[in-house]
FIPAMI-910566 format. One line per 5 residues: number of its first residue (from 1); their letters; for each residue x, z, y negated of N, C-alpha, C. Coordinates in steps of 0.02 Angstrom, whole numbers, plus 50000, padded with zeros to 5 digits. Each point is the difference from the previous one (the first is absolute). Layout:
// FIPAMI-910566
NUM = A = X/Z/Y/X/Z/Y/X/Z/Y  ...
END
This chain:
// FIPAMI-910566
1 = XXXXX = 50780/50991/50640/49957/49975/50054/50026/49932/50022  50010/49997/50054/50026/49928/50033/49937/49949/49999  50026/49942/50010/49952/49924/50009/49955/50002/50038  50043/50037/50050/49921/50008/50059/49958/50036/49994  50012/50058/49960/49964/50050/49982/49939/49971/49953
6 = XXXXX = 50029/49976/49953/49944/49952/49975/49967/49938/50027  50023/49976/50041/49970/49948/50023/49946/50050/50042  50015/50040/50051/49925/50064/50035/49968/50022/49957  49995/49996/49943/49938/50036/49950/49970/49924/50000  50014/49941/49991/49945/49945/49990/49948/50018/50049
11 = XXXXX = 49918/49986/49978/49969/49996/50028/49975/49948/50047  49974/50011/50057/49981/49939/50050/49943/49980/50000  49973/49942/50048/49958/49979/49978/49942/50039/50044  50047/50055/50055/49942/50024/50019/49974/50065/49980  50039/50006/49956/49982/50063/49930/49952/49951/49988
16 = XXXXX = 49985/49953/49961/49962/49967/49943/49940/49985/50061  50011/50004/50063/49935/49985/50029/49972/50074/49994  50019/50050/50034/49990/50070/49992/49969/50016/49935  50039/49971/49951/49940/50038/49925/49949/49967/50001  49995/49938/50010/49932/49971/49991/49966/50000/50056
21 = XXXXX = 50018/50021/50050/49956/50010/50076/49974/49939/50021  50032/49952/50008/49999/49952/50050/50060/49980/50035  49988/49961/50059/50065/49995/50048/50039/49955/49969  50066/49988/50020/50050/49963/49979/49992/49929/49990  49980/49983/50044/49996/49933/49995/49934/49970/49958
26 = XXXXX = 49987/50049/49996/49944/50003/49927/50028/49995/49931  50034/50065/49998/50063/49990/49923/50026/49962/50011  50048/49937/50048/50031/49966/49992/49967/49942/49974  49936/49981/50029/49939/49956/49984/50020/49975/49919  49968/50061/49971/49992/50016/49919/50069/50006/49972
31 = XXXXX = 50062/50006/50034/50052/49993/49954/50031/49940/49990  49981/49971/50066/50020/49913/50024/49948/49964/49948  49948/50016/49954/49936/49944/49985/49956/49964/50033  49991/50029/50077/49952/49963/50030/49939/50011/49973  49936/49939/50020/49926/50024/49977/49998/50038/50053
36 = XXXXX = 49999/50033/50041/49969/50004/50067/49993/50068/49990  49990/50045/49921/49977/50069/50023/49953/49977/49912  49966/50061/50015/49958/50030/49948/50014/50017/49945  49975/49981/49945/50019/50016/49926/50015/50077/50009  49950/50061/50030/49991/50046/49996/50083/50043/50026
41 = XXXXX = 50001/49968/50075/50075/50008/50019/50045/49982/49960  50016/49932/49977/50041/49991/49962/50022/50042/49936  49932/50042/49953/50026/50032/49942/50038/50073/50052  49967/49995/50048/50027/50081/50012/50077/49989/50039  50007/49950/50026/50082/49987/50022/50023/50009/49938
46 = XXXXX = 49996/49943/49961/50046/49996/49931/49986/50063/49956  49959/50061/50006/50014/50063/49968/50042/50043/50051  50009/49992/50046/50050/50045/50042/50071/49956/49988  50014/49952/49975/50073/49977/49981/50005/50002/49949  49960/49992/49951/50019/50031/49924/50015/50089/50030
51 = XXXXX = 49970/50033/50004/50001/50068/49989/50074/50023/50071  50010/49953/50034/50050/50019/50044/50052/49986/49950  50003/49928/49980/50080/49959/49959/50004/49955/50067  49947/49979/50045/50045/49959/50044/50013/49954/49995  50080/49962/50009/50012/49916/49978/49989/49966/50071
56 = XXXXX = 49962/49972/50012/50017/49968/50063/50079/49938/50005  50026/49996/50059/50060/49972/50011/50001/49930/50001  50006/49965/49960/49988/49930/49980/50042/49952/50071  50056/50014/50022/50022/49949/50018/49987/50035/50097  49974/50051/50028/49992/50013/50039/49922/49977/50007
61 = XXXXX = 49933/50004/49951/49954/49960/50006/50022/49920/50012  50038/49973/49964/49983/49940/50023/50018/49955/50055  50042/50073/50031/50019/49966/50088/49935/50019/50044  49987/50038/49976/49917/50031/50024/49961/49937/49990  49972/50008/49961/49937/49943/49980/50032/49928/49973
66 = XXXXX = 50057/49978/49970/50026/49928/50014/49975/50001/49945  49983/50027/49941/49971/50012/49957/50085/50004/49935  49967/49956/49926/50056/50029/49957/49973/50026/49948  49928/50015/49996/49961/50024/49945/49993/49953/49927  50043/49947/50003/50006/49952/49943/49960/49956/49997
71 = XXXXX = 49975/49986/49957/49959/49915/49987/50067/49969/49947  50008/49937/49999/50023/49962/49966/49940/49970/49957  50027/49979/49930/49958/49980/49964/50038/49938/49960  49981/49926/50011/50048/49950/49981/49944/49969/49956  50045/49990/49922/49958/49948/49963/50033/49958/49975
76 = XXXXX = 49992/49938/50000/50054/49921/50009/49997/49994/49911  49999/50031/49971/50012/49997/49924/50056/50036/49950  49997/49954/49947/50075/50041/49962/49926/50071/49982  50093/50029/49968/49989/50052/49967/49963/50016/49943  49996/49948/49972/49968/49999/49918/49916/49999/50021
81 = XXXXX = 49989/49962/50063/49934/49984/50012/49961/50064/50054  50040/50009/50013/49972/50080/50043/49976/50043/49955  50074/50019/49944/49971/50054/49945/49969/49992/49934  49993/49925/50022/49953/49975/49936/49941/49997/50002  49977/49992/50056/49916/49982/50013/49963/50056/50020
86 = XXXXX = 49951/49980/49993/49958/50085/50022/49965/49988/50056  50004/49942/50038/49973/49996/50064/50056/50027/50044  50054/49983/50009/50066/50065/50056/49970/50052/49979  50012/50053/49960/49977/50049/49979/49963/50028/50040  49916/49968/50009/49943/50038/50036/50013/49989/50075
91 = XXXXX = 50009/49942/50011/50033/49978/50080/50029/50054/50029  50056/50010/49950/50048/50042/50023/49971/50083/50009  49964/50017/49936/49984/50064/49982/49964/50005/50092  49949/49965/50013/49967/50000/50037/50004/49998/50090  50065/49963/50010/50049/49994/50050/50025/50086/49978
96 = XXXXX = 50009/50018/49983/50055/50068/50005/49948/50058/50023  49925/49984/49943/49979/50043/50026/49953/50016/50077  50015/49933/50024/49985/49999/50070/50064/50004/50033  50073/49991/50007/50033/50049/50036/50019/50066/49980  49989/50022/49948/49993/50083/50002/49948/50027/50039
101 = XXXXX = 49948/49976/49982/49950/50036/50068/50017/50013/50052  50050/49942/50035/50014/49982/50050/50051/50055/50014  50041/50021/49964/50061/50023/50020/50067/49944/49998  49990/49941/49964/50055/49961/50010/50027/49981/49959  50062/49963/50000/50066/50006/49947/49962/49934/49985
106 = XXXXX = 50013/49979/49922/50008/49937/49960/50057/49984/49993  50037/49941/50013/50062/49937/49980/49989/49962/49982  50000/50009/49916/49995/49928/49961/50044/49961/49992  50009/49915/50023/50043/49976/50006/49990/49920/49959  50016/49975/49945/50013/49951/49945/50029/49951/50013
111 = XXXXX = 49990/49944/50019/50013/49934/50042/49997/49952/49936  50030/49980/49970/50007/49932/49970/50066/49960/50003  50050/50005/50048/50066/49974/49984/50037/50000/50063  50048/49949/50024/50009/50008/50089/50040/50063/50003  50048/50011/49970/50018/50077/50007/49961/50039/50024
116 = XXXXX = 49950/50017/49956/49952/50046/50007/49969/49985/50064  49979/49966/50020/49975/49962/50083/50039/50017/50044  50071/50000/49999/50060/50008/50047/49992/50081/49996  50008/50024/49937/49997/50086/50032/49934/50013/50029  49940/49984/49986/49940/50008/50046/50010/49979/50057
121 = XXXXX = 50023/49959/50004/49985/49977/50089/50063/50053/50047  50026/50021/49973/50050/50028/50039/49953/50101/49987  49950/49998/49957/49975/50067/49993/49927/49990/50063  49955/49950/49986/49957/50005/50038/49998/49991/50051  50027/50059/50049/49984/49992/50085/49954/50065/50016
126 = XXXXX = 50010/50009/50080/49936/50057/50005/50043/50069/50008  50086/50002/49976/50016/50038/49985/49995/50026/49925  49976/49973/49980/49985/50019/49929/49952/50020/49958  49939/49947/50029/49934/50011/49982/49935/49983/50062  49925/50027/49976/49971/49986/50055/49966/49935/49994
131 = XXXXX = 50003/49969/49938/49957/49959/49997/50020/49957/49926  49959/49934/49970/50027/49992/49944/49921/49972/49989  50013/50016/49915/49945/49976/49954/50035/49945/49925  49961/49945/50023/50044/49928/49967/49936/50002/49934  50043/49990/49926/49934/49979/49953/50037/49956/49967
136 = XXXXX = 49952/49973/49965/50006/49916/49950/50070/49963/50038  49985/49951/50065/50030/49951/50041/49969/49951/49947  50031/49937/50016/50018/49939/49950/50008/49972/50051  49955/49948/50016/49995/49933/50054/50066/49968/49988  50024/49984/49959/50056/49955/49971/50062/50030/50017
141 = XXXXX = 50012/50040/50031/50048/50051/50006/50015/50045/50070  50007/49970/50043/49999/50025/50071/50053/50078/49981  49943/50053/50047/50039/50077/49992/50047/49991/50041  50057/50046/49984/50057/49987/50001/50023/50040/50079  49951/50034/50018/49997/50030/50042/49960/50006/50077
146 = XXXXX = 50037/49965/50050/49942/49986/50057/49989/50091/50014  49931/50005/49999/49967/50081/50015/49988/49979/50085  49955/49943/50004/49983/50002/50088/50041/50018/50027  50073/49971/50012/50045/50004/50033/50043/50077/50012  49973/50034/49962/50020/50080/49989/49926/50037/50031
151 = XXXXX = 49967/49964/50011/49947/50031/50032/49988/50061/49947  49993/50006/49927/49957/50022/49990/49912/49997/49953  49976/50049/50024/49925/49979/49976/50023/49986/49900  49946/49946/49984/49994/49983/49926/49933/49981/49974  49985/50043/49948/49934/49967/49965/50037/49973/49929
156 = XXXXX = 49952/49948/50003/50012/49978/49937/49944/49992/49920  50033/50030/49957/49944/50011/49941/49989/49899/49972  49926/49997/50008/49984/49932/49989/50022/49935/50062  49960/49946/49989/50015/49972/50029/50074/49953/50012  50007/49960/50049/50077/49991/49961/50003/49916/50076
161 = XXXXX = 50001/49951/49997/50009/49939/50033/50060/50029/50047  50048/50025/49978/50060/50003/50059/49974/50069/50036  49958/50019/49985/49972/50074/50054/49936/49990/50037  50008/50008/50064/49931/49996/50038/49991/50050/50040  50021/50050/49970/49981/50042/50044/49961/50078/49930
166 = XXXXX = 49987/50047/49999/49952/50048/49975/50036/50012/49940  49918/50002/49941/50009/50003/49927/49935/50029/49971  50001/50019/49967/49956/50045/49951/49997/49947/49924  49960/49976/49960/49996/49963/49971/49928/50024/49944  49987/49958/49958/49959/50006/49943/49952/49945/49996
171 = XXXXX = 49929/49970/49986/49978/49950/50008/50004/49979/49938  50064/49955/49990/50017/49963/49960/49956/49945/49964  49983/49958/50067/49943/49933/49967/49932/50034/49958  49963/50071/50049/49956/50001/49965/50029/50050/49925  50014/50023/49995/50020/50031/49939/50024/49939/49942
176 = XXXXX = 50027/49969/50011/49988/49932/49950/49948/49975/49991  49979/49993/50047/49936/49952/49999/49949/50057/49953  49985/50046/50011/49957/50049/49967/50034/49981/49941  50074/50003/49952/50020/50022/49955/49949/49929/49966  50036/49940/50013/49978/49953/49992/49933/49958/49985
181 = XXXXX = 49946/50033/50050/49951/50001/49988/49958/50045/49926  50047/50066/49987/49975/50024/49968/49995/49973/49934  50078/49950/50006/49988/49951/49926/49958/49958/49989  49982/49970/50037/49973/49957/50009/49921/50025/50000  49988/50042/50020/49937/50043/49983/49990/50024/49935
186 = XXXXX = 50054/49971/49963/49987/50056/49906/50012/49937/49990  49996/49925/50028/50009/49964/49950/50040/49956/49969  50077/50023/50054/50047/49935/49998/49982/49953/50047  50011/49949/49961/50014/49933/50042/50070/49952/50006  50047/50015/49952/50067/49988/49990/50056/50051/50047
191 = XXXXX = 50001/50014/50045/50017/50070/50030/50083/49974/50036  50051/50025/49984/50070/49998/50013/49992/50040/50045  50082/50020/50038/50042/50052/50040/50065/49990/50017  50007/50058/49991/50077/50013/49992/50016/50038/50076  50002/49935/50044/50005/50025/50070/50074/50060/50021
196 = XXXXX = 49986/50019/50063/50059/50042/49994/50076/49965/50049  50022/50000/50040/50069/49957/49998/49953/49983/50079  50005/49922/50008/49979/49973/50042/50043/49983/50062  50062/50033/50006/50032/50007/50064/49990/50085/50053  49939/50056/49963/49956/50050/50007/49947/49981/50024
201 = XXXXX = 49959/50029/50072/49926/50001/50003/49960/50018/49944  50029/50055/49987/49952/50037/49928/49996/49939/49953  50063/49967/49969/49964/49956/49951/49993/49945/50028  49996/49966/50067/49946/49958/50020/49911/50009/49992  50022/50057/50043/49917/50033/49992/49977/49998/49951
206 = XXXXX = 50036/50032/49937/49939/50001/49943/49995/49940/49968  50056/49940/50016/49994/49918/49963/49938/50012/50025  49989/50008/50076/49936/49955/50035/49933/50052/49992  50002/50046/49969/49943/50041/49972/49952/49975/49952  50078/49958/49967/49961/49976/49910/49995/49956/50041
211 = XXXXX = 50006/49946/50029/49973/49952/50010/49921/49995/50036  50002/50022/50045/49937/50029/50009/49928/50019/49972  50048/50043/49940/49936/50014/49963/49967/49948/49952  50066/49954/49979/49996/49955/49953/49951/49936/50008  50019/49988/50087/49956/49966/50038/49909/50039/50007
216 = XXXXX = 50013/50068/50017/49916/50009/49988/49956/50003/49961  50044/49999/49918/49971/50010/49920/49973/49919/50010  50063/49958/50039/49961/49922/49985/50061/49987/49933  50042/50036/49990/50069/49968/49930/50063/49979/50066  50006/49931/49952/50057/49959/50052/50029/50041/49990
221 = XXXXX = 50066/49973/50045/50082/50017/49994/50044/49963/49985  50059/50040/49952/50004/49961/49975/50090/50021/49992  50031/49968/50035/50078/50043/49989/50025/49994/49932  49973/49989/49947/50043/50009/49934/49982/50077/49999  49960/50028/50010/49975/50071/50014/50033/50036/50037
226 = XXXXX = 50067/49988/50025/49995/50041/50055/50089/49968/49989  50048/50095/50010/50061/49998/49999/50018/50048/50030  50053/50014/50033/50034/50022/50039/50047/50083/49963  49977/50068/50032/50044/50061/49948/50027/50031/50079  50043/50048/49958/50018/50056/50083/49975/50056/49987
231 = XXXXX = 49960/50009/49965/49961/50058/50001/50027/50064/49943  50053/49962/49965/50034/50040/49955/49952/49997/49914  50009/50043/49963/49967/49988/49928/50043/49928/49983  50045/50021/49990/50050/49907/49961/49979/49954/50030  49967/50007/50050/49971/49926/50043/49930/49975/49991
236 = XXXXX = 49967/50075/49990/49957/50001/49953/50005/49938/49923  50026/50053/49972/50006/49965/49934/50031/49908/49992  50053/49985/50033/50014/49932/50014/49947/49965/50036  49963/50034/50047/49943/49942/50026/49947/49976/49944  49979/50065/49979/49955/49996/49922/50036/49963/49970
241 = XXXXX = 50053/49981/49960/50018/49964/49961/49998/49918/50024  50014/49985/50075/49996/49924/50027/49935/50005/49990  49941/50035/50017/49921/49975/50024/49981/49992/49924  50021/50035/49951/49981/49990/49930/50033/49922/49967  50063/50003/50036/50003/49932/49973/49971/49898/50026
246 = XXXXX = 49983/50049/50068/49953/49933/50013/49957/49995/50003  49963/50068/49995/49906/49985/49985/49993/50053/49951  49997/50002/49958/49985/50042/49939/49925/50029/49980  49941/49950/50043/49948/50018/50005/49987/50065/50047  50047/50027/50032/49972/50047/50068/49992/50056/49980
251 = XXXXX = 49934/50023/50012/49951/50061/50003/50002/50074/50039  50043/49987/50070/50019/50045/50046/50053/49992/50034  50016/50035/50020/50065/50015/50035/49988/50074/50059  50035/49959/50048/49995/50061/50042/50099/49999/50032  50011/50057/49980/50048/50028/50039/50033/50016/50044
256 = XXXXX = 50056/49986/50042/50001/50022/50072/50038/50079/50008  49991/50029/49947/50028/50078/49999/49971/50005/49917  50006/50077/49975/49979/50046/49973/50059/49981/49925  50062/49988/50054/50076/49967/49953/49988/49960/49970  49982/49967/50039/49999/49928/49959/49936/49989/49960
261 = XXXXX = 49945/50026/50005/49953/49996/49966/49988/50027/49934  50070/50068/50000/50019/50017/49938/50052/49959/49938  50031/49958/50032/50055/49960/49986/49957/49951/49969  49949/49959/50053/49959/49958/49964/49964/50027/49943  49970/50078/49990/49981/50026/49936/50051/50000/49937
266 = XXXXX = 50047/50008/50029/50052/49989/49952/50010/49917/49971  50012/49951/50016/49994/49940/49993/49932/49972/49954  49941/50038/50009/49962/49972/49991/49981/50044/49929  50033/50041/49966/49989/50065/49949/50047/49938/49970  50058/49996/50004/50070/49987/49958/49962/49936/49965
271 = XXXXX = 49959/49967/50051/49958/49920/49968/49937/50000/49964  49998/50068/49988/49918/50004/49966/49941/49997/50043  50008/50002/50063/49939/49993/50041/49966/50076/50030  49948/49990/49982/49954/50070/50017/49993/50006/50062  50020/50047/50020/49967/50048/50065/49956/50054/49989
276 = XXXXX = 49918/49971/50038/49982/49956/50045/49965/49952/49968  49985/49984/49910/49971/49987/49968/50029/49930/50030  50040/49969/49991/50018/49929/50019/49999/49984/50043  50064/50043/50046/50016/49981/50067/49991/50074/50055  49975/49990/50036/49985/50053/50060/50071/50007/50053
281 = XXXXX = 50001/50058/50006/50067/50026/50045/49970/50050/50057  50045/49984/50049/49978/50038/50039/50074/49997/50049  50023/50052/50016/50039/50035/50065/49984/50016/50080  50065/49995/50020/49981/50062/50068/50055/50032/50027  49982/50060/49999/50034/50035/50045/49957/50070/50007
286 = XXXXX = 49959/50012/49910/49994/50073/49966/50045/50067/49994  50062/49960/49971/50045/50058/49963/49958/50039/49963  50071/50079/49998/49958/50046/49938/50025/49950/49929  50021/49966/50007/50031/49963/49930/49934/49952/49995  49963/49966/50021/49931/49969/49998/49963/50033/49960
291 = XXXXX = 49996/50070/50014/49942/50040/49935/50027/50014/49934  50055/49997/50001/50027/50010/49910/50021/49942/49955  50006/49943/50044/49999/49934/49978/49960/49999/49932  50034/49932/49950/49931/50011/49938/49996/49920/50012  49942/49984/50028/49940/50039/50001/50017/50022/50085
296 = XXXXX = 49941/50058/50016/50028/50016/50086/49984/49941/50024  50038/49987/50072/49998/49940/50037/49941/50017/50047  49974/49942/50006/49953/49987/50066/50058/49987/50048  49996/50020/50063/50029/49985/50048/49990/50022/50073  50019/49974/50060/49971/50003/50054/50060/50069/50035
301 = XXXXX = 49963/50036/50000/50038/50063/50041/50011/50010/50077  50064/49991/50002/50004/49995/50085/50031/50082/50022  49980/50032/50062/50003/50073/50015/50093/50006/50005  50014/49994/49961/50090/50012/50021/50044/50040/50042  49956/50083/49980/50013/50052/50028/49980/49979/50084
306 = XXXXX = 49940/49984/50004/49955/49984/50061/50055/49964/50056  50007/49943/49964/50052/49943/50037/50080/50037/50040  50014/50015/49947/50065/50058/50025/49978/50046/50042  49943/50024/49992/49982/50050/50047/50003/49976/50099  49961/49949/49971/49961/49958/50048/50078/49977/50048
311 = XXXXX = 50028/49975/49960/50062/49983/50029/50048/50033/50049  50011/50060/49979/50007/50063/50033/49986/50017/50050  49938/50010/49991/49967/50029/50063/49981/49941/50052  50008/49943/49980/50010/49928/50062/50052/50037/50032  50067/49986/49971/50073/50007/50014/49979/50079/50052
316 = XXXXX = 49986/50046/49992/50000/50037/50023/49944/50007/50087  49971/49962/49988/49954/50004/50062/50035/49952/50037  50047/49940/49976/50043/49949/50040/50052/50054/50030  50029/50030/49976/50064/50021/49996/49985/50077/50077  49943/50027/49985/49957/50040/50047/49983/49966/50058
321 = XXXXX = 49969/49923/49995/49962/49960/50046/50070/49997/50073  49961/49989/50069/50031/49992/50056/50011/49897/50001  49962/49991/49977/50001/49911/50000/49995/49968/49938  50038/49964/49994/49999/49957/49920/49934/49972/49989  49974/50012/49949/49927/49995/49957/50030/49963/49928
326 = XXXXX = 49968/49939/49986/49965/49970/49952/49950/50019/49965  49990/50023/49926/49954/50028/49972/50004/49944/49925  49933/49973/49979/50006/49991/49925/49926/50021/49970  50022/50026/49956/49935/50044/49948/50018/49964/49927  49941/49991/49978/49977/49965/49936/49979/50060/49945
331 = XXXXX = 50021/50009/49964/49957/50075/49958/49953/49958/49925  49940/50002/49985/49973/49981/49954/50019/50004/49952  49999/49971/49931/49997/50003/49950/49948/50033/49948  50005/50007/49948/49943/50010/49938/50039/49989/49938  49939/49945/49989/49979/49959/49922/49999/50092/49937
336 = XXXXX = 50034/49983/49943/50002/50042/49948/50006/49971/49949  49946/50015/49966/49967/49946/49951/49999/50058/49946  50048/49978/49927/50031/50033/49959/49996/49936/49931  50012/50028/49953/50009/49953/49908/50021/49925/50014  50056/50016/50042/50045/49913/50004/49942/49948/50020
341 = XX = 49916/50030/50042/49974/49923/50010/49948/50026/49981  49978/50058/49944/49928/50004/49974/49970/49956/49973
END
């Protein structure tokens, strides 16, 4: 059988309209990912291309619709810290599973080094992808990559000083402030933190959470209390070891991640100090690693999956939109109150 011969058995797309009995530009609708048809239509297009085998033609759609089916996905961190933490993880889990819905490709792309910047900038144009999704930016660190100037749409996960334009974010201040308060509600009055890296909104925000709360209990402030982590366990544990050595009296501690609040458990076991019997701990993020902790951690659970989700589907209604739109959404927190501050 010759090439062409096989290439005339592929099915078309107006076969795939034909099995599912709507007009073409209907199946094209639902093969392209627009919202603009019905869940109901949609399962019955996509059962007439499973049951046909039809591939639609990737590079003839995207002279059609200007369309490349790709999201880019950029996170300004090494490697160790992507697959180390369990906040990428849900972000991510959650980002994917809002462009699968969609019908759209994921490009994960690992930015910590100008190399790595130089091959991105020469990948992200609108021949490549439709849109980009930026997570953990670092004020201190201009991205390496002008996006405006490529004209394409970008959300960004969290807030970030060099971005003013649309982000999906976590309410950082109050989720400290709750954590904080909660110590302070069982009873500390000596209360540390092990802020998270202060060239981040996120660990601005939650410095200024504890402060806050610290101010409404009516307990000064007091910077011997208060040191600087990146959100890693080892930063954890080294902050615990400075706050232990200049106030040895302190009762609580609040965390600026789940990491480090384990790190500080660690620090504070190796010295004989009881958790929560002595000193009160408390986290945030609510890892599954929070509940198996000994003792489990109290900690402030932020929607991870949610955020990634959320992110997504910004990027996607920009990327759809006829006029550039600005969007920022805040997603709540919840207090989880566990052994570490009984």
């Amino acid at each position: 059988m010759s090439v062409d011969g096989q290439r005339s058995k592929q099915p078309t797309l107006e076969q795939v309209a034909a099995r599912a009995g709507v007009g073409r530009g209907t199946a094209s609708r639902v093969i392209n990912g627009s919202p603009q048809v019905s869940e109901r239509t949609r399962e019955v297009v996509m059962r007439a291309v499973q049951e046909l085998g039809y591939v639609p033609n990737q590079a003839a759609r995207t002279l059609v619709t200007r369309r490349t089916g790709t999201i880019a996905l950029v996170i300004a961190e090494s490697e160790e810290r992507i697959f180390g933490e369990p906040f990428f993880a849900g972000v991510v889990r959650g980002i994917s599973a809002a462009l699968n819905h969609a019908s759209r490709q994921l490009v994960l792309s690992l930015v910590h080094s100008t190399d790595q910047a130089e091959r991105l900038g020469g990948y992200l144009t609108r021949q490549h992808v439709d849109g980009v999704l930026l997570l953990s930016l670092h004020d201190d660190e201009a991205f390496p990559v002008d996006l405006d100037a490529r004209g394409l749409p970008v959300v960004v996960g969290g807030r970030s000083s060099q971005w003013g334009g649309s982000f999906v974010d976590v309410d950082n201040v109050d989720g400290a402030r709750q954590a904080v308060a909660h110590l302070a509600d069982t009873g500390r009055r000596t209360i540390a933190t092990i802020s998270g890296p202060q060239a981040m909104a996120s660990g601005r925000d939650r410095l200024d959470g504890y402060c806050a709360a610290l101010a409404a209990a009516g307990i000064a402030h007091d910077d011997q209390l208060v040191v600087e982590g990146d959100f890693s366990e080892q930063s954890g544990w080294a902050g615990m070891e400075e706050l232990l050595a200049r106030r040895p009296d302190i009762d609580g501690v609040f965390a600026a991640s789940d990491l480090m609040a384990m790190g500080a458990m660690r620090s504070l076991r190796a010295r004989g100090r009881r958790v929560p019997e002595d000193i009160g701990v408390i986290g945030f993020d609510g890892t599954t690693a929070s509940e198996t902790s000994d003792p489990p951690l109290s900690t402030v659970r932020q929607p991870l999956v949610e955020l990634g989700r959320g992110m997504a589907e910004m990027l996607l209604r920009h990327v759809d939109a006829d006029e550039t739109v600005v969007e920022h959404v805040v997603l709540p927190v919840e207090l989880i109150v566990r052994g570490s501050t009984a």
